[in-house]
C-alpha positions in Angstrom: -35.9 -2.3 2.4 -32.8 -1.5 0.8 -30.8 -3.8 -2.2 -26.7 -3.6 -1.8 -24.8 -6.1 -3.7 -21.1 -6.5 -2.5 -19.0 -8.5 -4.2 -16.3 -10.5 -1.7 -18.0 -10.2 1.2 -16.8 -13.1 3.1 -13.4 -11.5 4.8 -12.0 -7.9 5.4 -13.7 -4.9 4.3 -16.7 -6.1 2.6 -17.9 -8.9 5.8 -17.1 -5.7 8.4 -19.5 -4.2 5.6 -22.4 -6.3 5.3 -22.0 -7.1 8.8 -23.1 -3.1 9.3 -25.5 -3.1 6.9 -27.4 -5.9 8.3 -27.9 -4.6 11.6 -29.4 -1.2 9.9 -31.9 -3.8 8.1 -30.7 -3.4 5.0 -30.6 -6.7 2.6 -27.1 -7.4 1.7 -26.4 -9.8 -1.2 -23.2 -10.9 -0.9 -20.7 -13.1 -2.7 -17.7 -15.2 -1.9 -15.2 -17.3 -3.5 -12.1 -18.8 -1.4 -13.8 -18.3 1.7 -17.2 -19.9 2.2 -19.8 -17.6 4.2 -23.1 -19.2 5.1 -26.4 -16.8 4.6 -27.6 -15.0 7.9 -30.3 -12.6 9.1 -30.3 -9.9 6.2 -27.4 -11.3 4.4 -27.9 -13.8 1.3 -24.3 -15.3 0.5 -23.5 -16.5 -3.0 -20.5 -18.1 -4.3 -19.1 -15.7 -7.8 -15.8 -16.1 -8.9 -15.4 -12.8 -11.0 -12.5 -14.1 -13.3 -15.3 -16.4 -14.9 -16.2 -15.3 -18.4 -19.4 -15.7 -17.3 -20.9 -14.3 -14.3 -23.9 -15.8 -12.7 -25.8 -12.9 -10.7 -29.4 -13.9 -11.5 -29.6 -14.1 -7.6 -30.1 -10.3 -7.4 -33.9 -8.6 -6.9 -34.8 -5.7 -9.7 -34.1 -3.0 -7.6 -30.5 -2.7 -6.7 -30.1 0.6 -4.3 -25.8 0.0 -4.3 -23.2 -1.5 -5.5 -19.6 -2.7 -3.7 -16.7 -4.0 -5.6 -14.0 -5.5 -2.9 -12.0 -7.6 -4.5 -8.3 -7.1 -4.9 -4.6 -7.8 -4.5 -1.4 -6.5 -3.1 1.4 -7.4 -5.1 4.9 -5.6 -4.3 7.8 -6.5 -6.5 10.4 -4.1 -8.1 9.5 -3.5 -11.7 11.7 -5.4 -13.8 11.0 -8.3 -11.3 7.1 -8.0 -12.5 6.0 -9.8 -16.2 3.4 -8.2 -17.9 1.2 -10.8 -17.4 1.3 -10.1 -13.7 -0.5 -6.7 -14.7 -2.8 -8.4 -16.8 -3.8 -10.3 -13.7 -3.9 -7.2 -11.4 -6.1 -5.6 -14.1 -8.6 -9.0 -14.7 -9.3 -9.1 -11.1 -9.5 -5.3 -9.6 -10.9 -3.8 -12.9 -12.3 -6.0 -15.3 -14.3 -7.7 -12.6 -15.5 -4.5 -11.7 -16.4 -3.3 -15.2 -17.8 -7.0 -16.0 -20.4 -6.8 -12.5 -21.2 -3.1 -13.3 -22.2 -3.9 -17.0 -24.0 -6.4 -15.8 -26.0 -5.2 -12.8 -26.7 -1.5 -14.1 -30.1 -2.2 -15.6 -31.3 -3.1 -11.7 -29.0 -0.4 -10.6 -30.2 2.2 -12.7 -34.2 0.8 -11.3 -33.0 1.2 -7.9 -31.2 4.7 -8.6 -28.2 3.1 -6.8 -24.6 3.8 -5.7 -21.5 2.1 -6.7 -18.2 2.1 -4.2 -15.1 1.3 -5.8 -11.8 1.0 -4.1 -8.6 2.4 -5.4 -5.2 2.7 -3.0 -3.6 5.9 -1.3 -0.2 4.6 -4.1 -1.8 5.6 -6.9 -1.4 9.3 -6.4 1.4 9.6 -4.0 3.5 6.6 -6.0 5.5 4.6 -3.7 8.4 2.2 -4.3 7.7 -1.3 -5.5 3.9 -0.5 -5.6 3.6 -0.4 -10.0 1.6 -3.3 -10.3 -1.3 -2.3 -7.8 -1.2 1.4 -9.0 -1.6 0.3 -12.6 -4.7 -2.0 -12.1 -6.1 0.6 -9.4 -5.2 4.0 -11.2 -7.5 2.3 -13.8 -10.1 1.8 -11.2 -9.7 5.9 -10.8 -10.1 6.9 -14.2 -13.1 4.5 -14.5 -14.9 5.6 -11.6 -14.7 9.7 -13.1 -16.0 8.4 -16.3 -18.8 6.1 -15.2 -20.2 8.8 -12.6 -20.7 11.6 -15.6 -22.0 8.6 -17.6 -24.6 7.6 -15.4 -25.3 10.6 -13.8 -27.8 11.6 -12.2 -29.3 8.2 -11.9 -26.3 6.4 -10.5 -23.4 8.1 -8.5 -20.4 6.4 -8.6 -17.6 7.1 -5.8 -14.2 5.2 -5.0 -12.0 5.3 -1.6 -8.6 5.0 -1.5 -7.1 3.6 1.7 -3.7 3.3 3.0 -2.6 0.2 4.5 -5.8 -1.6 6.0 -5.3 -4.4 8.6 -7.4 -6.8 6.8 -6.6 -10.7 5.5 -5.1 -8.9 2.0 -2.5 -7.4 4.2 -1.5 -10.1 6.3 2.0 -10.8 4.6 3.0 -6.7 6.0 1.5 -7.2 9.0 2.3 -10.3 10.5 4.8 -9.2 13.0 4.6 -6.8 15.5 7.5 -4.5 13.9 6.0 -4.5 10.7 2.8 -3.2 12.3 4.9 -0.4 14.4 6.8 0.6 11.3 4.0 0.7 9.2 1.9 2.7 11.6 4.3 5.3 12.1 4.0 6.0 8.6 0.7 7.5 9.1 0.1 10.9 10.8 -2.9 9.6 13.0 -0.1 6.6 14.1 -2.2 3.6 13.5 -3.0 1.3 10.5 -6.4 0.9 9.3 -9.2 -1.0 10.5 -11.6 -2.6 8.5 -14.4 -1.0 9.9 -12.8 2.2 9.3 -13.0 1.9 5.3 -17.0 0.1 6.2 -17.9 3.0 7.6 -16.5 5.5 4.8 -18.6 3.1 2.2 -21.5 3.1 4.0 -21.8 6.6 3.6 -21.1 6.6 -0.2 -24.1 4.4 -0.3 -26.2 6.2 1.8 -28.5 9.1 0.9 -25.9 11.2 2.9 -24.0 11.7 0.7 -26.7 12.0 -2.1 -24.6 15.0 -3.4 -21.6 13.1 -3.9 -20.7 11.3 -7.3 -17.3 11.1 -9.4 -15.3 11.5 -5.9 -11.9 9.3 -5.3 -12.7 9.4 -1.0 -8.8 9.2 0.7 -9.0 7.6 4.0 -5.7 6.6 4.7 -4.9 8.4 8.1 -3.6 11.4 6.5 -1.4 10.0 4.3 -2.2 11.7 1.4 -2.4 15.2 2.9 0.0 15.8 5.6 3.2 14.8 6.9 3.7 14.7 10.7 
């Protein structure tokens, strides 16, 4: 039986996650922090707050066959509204956790010849107004996952998606009305916003052996956003 560690998967993409995972028999280990998850068939829950200096992960087996970092923020201000230590936040929680888990797992990562998802944001390469404090912490998240994936390769393949607006918990401050939710998905070529499930199933397949020929890749799913204008 498969290993996967995701990290915040209580809420949004990483429960519809686990919640997949689990029914394919695979053993998720999965962590919360604001919102409490009890254990269930094929899913251990564990409480990690990643801004700790120290994180306790001594819950995981040797083998770990992959790796999901979900935690993040959306924070949309005008620049000269934003203090730097609002970046420094940004950066602590969506990168330095990441880099602080990876360091930490990769010995049982590297036993398990396992795959690490990342998530980045469909703003960092087409730049949007208002959107300079996620693209700074998740542009990082970009360069890191290029560098780590010729680091570790071949042993451990490291891919990142970037999703456009995803209807998940994170997002609830633009979606909470039903003009907000027509506006926003107009701005997509396929018309709708994001589902959790839909950025689940991209990661799923960055962890399977599907895509065992895929490493160093920044995966845009984010309804054509990206690509085309329609």
């Amino acid at each position: 039986m498969k290993n996967i560690l995701i990290i915040g998967a209580s809420s949004g993409i990483g429960k519809a996650l686990a919640l997949q995972l689990a029914k394919q028999e695979i053993r998720v280990f999965g962590t919360y922090n604001h919102t409490e998850s009890l254990s269930t068939e094929n899913i251990e829950f564990h409480h990690l707050n990643v801004l700790d200096e120290e994180l306790e992960l001594d819950f995981i087996p040797d083998e770990l066959h992959g790796l999901v970092y979900c935690p993040g923020s959306i924070n949309l201000k005008p620049f000269h509204r934003i203090k730097p230590e609002e970046f420094a936040s940004d950066l602590q929680l969506q990168t330095i956790g990441a880099i602080k888990v990876i360091q930490q797992v990769l010995p049982k990562l590297k036993a398990g010849k396992g795959s690490t998802v990342l998530f980045s944001t469909v703003a960092v390469q087409q730049g949007f107004n208002f959107h300079s404090q996620v693209a700074v912490s998740k542009g990082a998240i970009e360069g890191l996952t290029r560098a780590l994936a010729a680091e570790l390769a071949p042993t451990v393949r490291v891919n990142c998606i970037a999703p456009s607006l995803t209807d998940t918990p994170l997002a609830e401050k633009l979606l909470n009305s039903d003009q907000k939710r027509e506006a926003n998905a107009e701005r997509h070529p396929l018309k709708r916003i994001g589902t959790s499930e839909d950025i689940a199933n991209a990661t799923a397949f960055l962890l399977s052996e599907q895509s065992s020929w895929m490493t160093g890749q920044i995966l845009k799913v984010d309804g054509g956003m990206s690509s085309i204008k329609a």
